[in-house]
Every structure is written in structure tokens, then in C-alpha cells.
KETI-388966 format. One record per residue (C-alpha): x, y, z; residue number from 0. Coordinates in Angstrom, 3 decimals, decimal comma. Each point is the difference from the previous one (the first is absolute). Layout:
! KETI-388966
+----------+----------+----------+-----+
:        x :        y :        z : pos :
+----------+----------+----------+-----+
:        X :        Y :        Z : NUM :
...
+----------+----------+----------+-----+
***
This chain:
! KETI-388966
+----------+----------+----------+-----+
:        x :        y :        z : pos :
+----------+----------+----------+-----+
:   50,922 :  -37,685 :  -49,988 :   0 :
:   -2,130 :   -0,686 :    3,265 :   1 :
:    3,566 :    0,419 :    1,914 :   2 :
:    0,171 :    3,533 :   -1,422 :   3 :
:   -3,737 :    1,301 :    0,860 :   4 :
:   -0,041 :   -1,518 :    3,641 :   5 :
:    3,091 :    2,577 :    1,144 :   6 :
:   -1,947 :    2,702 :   -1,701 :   7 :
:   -3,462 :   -0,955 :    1,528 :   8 :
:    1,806 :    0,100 :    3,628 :   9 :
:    1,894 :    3,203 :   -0,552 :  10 :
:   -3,414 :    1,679 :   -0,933 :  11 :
:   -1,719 :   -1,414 :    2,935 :  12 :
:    2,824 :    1,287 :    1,874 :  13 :
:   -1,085 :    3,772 :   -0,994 :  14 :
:   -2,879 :   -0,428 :    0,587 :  15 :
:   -0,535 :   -1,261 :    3,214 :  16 :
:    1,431 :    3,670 :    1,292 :  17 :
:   -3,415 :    1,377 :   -1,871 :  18 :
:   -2,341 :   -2,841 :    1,064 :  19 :
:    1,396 :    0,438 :    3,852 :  20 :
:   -0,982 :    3,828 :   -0,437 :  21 :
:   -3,600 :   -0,519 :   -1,392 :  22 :
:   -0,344 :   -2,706 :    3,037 :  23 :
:    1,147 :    2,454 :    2,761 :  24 :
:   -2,384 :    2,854 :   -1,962 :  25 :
:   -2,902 :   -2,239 :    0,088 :  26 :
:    0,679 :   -0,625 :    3,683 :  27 :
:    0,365 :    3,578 :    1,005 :  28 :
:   -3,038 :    0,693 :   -1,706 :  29 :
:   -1,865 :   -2,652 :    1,869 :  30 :
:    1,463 :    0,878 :    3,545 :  31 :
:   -0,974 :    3,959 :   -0,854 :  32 :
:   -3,268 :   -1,304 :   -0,947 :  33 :
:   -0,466 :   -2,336 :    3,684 :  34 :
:    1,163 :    2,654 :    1,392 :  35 :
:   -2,425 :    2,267 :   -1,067 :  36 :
:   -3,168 :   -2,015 :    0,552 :  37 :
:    1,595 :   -0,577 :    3,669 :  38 :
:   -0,068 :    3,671 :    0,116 :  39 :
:   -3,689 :    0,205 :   -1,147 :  40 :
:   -1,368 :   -2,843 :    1,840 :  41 :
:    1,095 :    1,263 :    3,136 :  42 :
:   -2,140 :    2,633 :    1,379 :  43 :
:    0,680 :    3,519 :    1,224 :  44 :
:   -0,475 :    0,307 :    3,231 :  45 :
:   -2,908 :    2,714 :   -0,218 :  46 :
:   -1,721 :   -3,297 :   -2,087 :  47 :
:    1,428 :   -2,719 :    2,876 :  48 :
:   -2,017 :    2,292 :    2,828 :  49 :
:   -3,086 :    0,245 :   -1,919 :  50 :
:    0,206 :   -4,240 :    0,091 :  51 :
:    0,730 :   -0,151 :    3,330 :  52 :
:   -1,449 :    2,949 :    1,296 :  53 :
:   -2,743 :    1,382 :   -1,224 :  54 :
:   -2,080 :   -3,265 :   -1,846 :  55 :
:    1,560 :   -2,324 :    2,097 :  56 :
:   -3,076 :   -1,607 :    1,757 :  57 :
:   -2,456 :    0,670 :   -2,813 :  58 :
:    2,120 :   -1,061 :   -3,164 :  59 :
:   -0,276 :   -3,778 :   -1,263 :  60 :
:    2,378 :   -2,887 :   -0,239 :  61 :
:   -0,455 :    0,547 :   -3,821 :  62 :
:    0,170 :    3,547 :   -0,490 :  63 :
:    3,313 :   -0,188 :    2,033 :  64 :
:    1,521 :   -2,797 :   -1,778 :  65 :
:   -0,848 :    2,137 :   -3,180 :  66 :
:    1,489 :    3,169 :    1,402 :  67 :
:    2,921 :   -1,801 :    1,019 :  68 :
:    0,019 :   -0,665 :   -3,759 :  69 :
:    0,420 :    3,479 :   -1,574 :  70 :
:    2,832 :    1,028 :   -1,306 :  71 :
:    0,111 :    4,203 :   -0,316 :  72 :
:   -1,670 :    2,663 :    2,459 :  73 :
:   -2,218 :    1,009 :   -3,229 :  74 :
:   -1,720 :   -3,326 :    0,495 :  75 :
:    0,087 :   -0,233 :    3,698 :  76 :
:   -1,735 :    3,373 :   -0,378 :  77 :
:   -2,359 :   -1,357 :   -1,873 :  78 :
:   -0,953 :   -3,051 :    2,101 :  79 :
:   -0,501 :    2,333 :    3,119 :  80 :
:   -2,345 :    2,038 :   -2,066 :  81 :
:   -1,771 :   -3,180 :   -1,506 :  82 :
:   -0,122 :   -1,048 :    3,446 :  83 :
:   -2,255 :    2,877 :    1,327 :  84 :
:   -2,320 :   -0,196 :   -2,859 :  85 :
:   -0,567 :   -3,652 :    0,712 :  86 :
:   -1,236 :    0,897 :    3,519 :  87 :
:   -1,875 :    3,661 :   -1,045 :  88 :
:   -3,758 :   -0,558 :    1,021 :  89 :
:   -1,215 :    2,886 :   -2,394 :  90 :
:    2,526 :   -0,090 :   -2,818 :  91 :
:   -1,416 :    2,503 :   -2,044 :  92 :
:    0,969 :    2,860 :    2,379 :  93 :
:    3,332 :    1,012 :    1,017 :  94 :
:   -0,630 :   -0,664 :    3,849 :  95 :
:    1,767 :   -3,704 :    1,045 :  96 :
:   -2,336 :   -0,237 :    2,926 :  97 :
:    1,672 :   -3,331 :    0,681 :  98 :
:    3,431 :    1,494 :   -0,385 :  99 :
:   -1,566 :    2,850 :    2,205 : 100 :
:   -1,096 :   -2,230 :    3,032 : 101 :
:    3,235 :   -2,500 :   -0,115 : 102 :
:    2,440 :    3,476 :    0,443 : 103 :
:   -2,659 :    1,020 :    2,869 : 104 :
:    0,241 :   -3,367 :    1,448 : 105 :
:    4,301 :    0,428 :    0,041 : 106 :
:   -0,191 :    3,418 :    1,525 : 107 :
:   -2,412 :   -1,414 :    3,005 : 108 :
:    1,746 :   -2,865 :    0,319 : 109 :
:    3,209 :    1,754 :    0,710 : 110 :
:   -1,673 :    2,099 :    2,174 : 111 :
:   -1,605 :   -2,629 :    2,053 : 112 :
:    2,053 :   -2,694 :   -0,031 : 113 :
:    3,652 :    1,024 :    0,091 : 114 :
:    2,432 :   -2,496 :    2,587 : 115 :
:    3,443 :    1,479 :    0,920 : 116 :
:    1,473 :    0,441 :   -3,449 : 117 :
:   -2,514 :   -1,938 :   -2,295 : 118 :
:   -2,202 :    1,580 :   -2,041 : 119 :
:   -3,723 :   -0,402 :    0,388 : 120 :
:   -0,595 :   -1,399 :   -3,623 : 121 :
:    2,493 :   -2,580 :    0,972 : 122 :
:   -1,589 :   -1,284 :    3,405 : 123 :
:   -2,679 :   -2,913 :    0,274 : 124 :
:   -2,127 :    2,405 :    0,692 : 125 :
:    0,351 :    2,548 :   -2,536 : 126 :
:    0,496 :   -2,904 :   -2,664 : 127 :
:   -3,488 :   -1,254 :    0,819 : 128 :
:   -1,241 :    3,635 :    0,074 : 129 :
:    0,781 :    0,569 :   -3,187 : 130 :
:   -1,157 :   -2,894 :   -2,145 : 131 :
:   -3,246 :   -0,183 :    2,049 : 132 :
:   -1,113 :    3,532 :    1,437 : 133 :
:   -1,336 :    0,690 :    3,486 : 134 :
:   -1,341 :   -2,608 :    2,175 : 135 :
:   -3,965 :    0,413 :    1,095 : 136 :
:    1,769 :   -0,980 :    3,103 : 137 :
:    3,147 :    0,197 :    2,190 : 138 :
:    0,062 :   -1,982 :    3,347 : 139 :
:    3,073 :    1,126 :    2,273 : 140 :
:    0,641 :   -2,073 :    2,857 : 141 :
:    3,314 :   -1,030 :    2,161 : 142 :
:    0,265 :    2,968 :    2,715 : 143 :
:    2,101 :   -1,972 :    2,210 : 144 :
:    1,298 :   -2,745 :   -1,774 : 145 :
:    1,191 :    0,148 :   -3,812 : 146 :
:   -2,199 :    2,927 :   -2,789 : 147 :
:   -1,798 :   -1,688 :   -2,443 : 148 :
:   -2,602 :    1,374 :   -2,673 : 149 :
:   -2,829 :   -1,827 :   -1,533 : 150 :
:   -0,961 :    1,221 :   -3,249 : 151 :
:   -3,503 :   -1,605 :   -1,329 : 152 :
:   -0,998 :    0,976 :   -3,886 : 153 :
:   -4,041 :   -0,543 :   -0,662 : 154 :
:    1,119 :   -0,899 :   -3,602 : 155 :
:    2,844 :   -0,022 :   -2,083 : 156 :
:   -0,759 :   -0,520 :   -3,705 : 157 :
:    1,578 :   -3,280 :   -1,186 : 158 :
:    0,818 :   -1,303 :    3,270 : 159 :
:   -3,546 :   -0,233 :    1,901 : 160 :
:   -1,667 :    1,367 :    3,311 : 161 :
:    0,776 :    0,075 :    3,314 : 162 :
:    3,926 :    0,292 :   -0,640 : 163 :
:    1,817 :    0,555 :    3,486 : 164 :
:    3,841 :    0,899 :    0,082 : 165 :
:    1,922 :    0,116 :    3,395 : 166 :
:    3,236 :    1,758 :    0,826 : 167 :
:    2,146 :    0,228 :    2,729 : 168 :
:    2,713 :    2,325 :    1,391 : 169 :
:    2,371 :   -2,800 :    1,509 : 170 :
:    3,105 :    2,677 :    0,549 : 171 :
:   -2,972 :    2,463 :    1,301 : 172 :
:    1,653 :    2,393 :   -2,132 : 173 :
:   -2,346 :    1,072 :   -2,340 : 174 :
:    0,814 :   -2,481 :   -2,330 : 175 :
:   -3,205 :   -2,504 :   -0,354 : 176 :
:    0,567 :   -3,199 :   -2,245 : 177 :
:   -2,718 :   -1,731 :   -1,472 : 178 :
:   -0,955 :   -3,051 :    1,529 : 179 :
:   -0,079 :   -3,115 :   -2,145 : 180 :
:   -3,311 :   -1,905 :   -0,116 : 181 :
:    0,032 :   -3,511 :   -1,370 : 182 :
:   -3,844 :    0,081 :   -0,730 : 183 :
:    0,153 :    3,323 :   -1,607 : 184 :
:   -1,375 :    0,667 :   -3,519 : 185 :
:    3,086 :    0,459 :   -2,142 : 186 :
:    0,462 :    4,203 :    0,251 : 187 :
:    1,308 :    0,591 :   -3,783 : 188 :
:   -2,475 :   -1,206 :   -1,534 : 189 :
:   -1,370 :    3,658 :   -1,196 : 190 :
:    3,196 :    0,502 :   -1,534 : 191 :
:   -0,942 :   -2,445 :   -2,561 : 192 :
:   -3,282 :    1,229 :   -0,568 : 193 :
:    1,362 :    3,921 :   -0,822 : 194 :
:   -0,681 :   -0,211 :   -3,788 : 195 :
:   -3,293 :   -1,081 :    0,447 : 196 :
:   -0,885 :    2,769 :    2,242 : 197 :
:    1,919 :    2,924 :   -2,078 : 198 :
:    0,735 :   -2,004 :   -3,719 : 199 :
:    1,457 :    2,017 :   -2,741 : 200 :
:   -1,643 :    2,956 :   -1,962 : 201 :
:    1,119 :    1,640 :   -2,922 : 202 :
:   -2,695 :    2,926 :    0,776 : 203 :
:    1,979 :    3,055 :   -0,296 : 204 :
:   -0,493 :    2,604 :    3,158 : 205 :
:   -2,118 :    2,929 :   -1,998 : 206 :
:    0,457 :    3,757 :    1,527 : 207 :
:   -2,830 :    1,878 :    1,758 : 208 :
:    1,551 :    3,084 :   -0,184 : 209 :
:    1,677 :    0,188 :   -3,354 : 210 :
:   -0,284 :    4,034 :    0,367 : 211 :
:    1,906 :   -0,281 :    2,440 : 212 :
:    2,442 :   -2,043 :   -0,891 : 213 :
:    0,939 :    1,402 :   -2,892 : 214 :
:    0,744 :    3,175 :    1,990 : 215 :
:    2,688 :   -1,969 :    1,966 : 216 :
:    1,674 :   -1,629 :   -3,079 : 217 :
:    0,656 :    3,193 :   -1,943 : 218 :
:    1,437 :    1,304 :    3,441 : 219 :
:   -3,360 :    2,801 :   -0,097 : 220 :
:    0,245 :    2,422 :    3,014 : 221 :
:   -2,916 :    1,751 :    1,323 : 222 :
:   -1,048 :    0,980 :    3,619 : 223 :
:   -3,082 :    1,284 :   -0,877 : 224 :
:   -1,121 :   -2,491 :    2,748 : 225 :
:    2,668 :   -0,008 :    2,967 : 226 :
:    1,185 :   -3,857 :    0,880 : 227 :
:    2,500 :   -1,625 :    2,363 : 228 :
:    1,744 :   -2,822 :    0,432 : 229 :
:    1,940 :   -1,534 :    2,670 : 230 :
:    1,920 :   -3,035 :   -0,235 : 231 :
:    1,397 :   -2,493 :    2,756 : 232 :
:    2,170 :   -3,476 :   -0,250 : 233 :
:    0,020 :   -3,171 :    1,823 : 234 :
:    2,264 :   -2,559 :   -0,630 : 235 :
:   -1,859 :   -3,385 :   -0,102 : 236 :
:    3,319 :   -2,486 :   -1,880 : 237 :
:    3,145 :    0,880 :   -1,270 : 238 :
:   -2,056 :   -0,003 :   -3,238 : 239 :
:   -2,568 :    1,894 :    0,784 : 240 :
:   -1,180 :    3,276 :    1,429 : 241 :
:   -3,610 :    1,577 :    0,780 : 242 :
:   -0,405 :    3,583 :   -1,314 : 243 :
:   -3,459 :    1,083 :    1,387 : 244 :
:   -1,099 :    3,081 :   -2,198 : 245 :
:   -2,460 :    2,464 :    1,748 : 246 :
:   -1,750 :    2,368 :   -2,351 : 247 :
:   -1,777 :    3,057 :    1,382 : 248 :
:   -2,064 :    3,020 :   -0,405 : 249 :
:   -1,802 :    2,247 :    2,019 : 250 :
:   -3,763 :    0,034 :   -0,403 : 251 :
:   -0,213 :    3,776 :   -0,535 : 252 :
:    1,742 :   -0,399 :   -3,180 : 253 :
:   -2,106 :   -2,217 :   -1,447 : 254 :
:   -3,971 :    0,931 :   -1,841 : 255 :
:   -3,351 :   -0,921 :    1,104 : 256 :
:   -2,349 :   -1,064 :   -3,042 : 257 :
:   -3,952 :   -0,704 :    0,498 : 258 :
:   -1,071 :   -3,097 :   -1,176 : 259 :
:   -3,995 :   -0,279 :    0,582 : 260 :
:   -0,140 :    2,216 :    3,469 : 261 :
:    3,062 :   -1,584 :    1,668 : 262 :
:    3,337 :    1,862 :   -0,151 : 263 :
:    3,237 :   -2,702 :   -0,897 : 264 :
:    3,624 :   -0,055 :   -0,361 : 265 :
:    1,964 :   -2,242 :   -2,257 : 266 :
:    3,860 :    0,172 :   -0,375 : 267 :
:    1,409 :   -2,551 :   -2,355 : 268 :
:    4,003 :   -0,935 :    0,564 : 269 :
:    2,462 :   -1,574 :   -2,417 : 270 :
:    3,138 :   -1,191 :    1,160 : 271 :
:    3,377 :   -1,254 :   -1,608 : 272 :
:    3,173 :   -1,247 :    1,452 : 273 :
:    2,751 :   -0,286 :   -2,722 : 274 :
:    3,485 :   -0,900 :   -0,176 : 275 :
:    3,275 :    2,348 :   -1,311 : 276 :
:   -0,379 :   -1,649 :   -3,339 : 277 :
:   -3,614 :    0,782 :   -0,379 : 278 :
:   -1,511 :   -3,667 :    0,948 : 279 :
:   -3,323 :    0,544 :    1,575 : 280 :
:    0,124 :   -2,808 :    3,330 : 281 :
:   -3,403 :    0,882 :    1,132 : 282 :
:   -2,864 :    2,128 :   -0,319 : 283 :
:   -2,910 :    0,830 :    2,386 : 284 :
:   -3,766 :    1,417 :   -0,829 : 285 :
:   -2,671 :    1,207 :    2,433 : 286 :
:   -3,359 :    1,813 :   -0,056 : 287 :
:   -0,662 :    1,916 :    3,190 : 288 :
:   -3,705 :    1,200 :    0,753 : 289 :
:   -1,093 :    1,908 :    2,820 : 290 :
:   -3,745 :    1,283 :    1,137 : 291 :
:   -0,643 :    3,417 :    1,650 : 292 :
:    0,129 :   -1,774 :    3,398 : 293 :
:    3,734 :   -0,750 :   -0,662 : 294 :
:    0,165 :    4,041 :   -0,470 : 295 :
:    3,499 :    1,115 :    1,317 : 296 :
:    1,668 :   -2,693 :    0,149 : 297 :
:    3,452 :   -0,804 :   -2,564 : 298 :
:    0,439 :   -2,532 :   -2,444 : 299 :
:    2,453 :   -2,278 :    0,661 : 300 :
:    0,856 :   -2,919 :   -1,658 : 301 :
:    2,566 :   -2,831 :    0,471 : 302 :
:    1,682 :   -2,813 :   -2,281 : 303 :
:    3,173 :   -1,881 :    0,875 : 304 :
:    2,222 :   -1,115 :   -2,596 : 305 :
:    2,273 :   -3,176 :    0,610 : 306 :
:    3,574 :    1,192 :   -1,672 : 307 :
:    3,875 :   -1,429 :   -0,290 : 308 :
:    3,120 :    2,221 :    0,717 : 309 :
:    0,244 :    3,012 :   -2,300 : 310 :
:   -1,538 :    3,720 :   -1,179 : 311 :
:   -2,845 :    0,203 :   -0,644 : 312 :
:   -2,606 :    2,768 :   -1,715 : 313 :
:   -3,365 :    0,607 :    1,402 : 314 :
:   -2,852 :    1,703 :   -1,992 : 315 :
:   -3,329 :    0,774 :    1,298 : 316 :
:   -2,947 :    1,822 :   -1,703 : 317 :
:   -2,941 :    1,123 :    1,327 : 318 :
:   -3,651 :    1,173 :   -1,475 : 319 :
:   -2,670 :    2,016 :    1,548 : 320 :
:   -3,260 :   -1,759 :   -1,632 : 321 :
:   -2,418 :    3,020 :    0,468 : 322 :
:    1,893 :    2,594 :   -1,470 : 323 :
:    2,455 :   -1,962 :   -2,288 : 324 :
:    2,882 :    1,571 :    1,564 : 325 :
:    3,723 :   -1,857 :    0,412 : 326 :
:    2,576 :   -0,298 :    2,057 : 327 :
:    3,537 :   -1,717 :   -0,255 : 328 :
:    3,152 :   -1,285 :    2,420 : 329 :
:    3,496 :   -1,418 :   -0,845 : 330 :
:    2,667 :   -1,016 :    1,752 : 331 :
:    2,771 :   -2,392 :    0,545 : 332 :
:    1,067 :   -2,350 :    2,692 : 333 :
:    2,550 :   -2,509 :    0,592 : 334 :
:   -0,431 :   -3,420 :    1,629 : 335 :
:    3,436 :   -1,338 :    1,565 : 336 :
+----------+----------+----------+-----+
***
């Protein structure tokens, strides 16, 4: 009896091995589709890649670049850059990053300053050191004759102390000045670690001055009842980044005087949006203008500089007269390479 069954048992194994070699290879093809799809997440883009190198990369820490490094999809990496700004936003509860503000300042001067042959300012000694730590109180320049050196000498430099001195030196006398290392030096990242205490995270949510106004540029409102401008430039700061400043302006005769107790004022309130094709609103701007009858005849201009990645982009700006409750609007489009 058990010499009958055991040929039976073997030729069923025999079919189905075929099937169980199928599910096997299925499983496995599943599995390599799936690596290879978290090795296509985990990797960034390279617009993502330049904002880590580029544009954070003397003011980000060890940890939050270990955890970017992390992420698997642009969605989150979008995410993280956003969360990353908010942890450094001194007044959170407006939509003006003035930390975000200053650091894209500090790029742009840099490369204007401290450019050597074909490196980038933000990338020099120099410009590195310039942009985690701001203007010196004082620069020494010595080495007419012999080889250029700086001194650079910081009063005080929250989390590191007083007194802080940083030399450089142009050794190829080419422009290009490398920090000197000093071994009795206070360690010169320490204020990276003390970031969140200076800026930590809010959940305040920005609140609009100027909802009037705004909701005159959502539902696309047009009215020139008050005549505005707006010019537009672009300067390229990383590969991920560009600088669109955005210069508002009116002339002063088109604007009302109101008396307010015997003196004669001015006020022009201006609401700003920058939006992308799909409708996602990547920054706003507010301002409240106020002029005396001494400042009689002369414009209103007003500027705000947006920090924005390669693509088109939609610019809305409305404007109120205060005194005589009169409006103006301006839209237009502009695309960042």
C-alpha cells in the first residue's frame, strides 16, 4: 500500500514544483519592483539635492540632514523644507520668514562680495562665515606687500561668546581667502545647535491684515479704480533657488488726502500673492504705507522679494486707498528658469 502512495506523492510534487517556482519568481519580482521603488524615492531630485547642498548648507544640522537624507517622496521632502522655515520664523504668526528673509540676503551679498575665479560666494570661507554669522563690527585688512589677509572680529555671537576673531588669507592672491584655522578658537558651530531654541516651533497660524484685499485677488477681482505697478527682477542665488524682488508702485497724485485732527495723511495698504499654475499659494506679502503732508509728492513704492524654484509663476497684488476706500488691482505671470 505505502509502495503505491509514495509514486503518487512524487508525481504530484512533480506538478507542482512548476507552480511553486512561479509564485517564488512572483514574490521576487514583486520585491525587486518594490526596492526599486523606494531606491527611486529615497534618492532625491536634484532641485531637492541643491537645496541640501546649496541653499541650507551651512545653517542646516547634522540631524535635520540625516533626517532629510531619510525621506522617501518629494511630497515629504517638501514638507521638511517647509517645517524647516517655520522652525527658524522669529514671528510665526505672520507670513514674513524674517529669518528666511535675512539668510537669502546674506547668499545674494555673499556672492556679490566674495566670489574667487569660478566659486560662488556662498561657497567661500568667507561667504560661509558671512552667512551663519552676519557682518563683522570689524574688518582688519592687512598684507599690501606680502600675502592679503582679513581679520574679522564679532563683539558677540549668541551661543558661542564675545570677542570672537576669524582670520583669512588669500594664499593664491586671487581673491580666494581661506579661513585660517585657530587651535584656541571657540568651536564656530556651535549656534547651529542652538537654532530651535532661538526660533522653536509654532503652530500660530499667520492671520491676514488685509482680508479685503485678499479676497479681491482670490476671486481674480479686477479694478483700477486706483492705478498700480509692478515690476519684477530675478537673481539666481543656487541651482535651487532664485530671488524675484517685486516692486509695487503708485504715483502720489493718485492717491487721497484725509484729515485726521489738523494734520493731512496718506495710507495705502498692499496685498500680495505669488501662486503656482495649479493654484498653490507659495507666498504672500502685506504692508501698510503712511505718509504725512511733508512726504507730499512723492510715490509709493514698496518692495518684497520672494525666494522661488524653477517654474511659472502668478503674481497678484491689491491695493487700498484708506481715506477714500477706493481699490486697485495687478496680475501677472512670470517664469523663473
Amino acid at each position: 500500500m505505502a509502495s503505491s502512495v509514495i509514486p503518487k506523492l512524487i508525481a504530484a510534487f512533480a506538478l507542482a514544483v512548476p507552480y511553486l517556482a512561479a509564485s517564488v519568481q512572483c514574490n521576487l519580482d514583486k520585491q525587486a519592483a518594490r526596492s526599486h521603488a523606494e531606491s527611486q524615492h529615497s534618492t532625491p531630485s536634484p532641485n531637492y539635492a541643491a537645496w541640501l547642498d546649496q541653499d541650507v548648507r551651512w545653517i542646516i544640522t547634522d540631524e535635520e540632514r540625516a533626517s532629510f537624507k531619510r525621506l522617501r517622496s518629494d511630497e515629504e521632502r517638501e514638507q521638511f523644507i517647509q517645517q524647516f522655515w517655520l522652525r527658524r520664523d522669529p514671528t510665526p504668526g505672520t507670513f514674513l520668514n524674517e529669518f528666511k528673509q535675512e539668510h537669502y540676503r546674506r547668499m545674494l551679498s555673499a556672492n556679490e562680495h566674495f566670489a574667487a575665479a569660478n566659486t560662488p560666494g556662498w561657497r567661500t570661507d568667507r561667504g560661509r562665515i558671512y552667512i551663519v554669522y552676519g557682518q563683522p563690527n570689524e574688518v582688519t585688512t592687512t598684507g599690501k606687500d606680502g600675502e592679503p589677509t582679513e581679520r574679522w572680529l564679532y563683539r558677540y555671537i549668541f551661543g558661542i561668546g564675545q570677542e570672537v576673531e576669524i582670520k583669512f588669507a588669500d594664499r593664491c592672491r586671487c581673491g580666494d581667502f581661506y579661513q585660517l584655522a585657530d587651535p584656541n578658537a571657540t568651536e564656530t558651530d556651535g549656534i547651529l545647535a542652538c537654532i530651535d531654541r532661538i526660533y522653536p516651533p509654532s503652530g500660530t497660524i499667520a492671520l491676514l491684515q488685509f482680508k479685503d484685499l485678499d479676497e479681491i485677488a482670490t476671486h481674480k477681482i479686477c479694478t483700477n479704480i486706483v492705478p498700480v505697478s509692478v515690476r519684477t527682477s530675478q537673481t539666481k542665488i543656487t541651482e535651487y533657488t532664485t530671488l524675484v524682488p517685486i516692486r509695487v508702485m503708485l504715483k502720489d497724485k493718485d492717491l487721497e488726502w484725509k484729515d485726521e485732527g489738523g494734520q493731512r495723511s496718506r495710507t495705502l495698504n498692499i496685498y500680495g500673492r505669488v501662486s503656482t499654475e495649479r493654484g498653490h499659494v507659495e507666498d504672500i506679502f502685506e504692508s501698510k504705507i503712511k505718509r504725512n503732508s511733508g512726504q507730499a509728492g512723492e510715490d509709493f513704492t514698496f518692495l518684497y522679494t520672494a525666494t522661488l524654484r524653477s517654474g511659472t509663476y502668478r503674481i497678484d497684488v491689491a491695493v487700498k486707498d484708506v481715506a477714500r476706500d477706493r481699490k486697485g488691482t495687478w496680475s501677472g505671470t512670470i517664469t523663473v528658469p
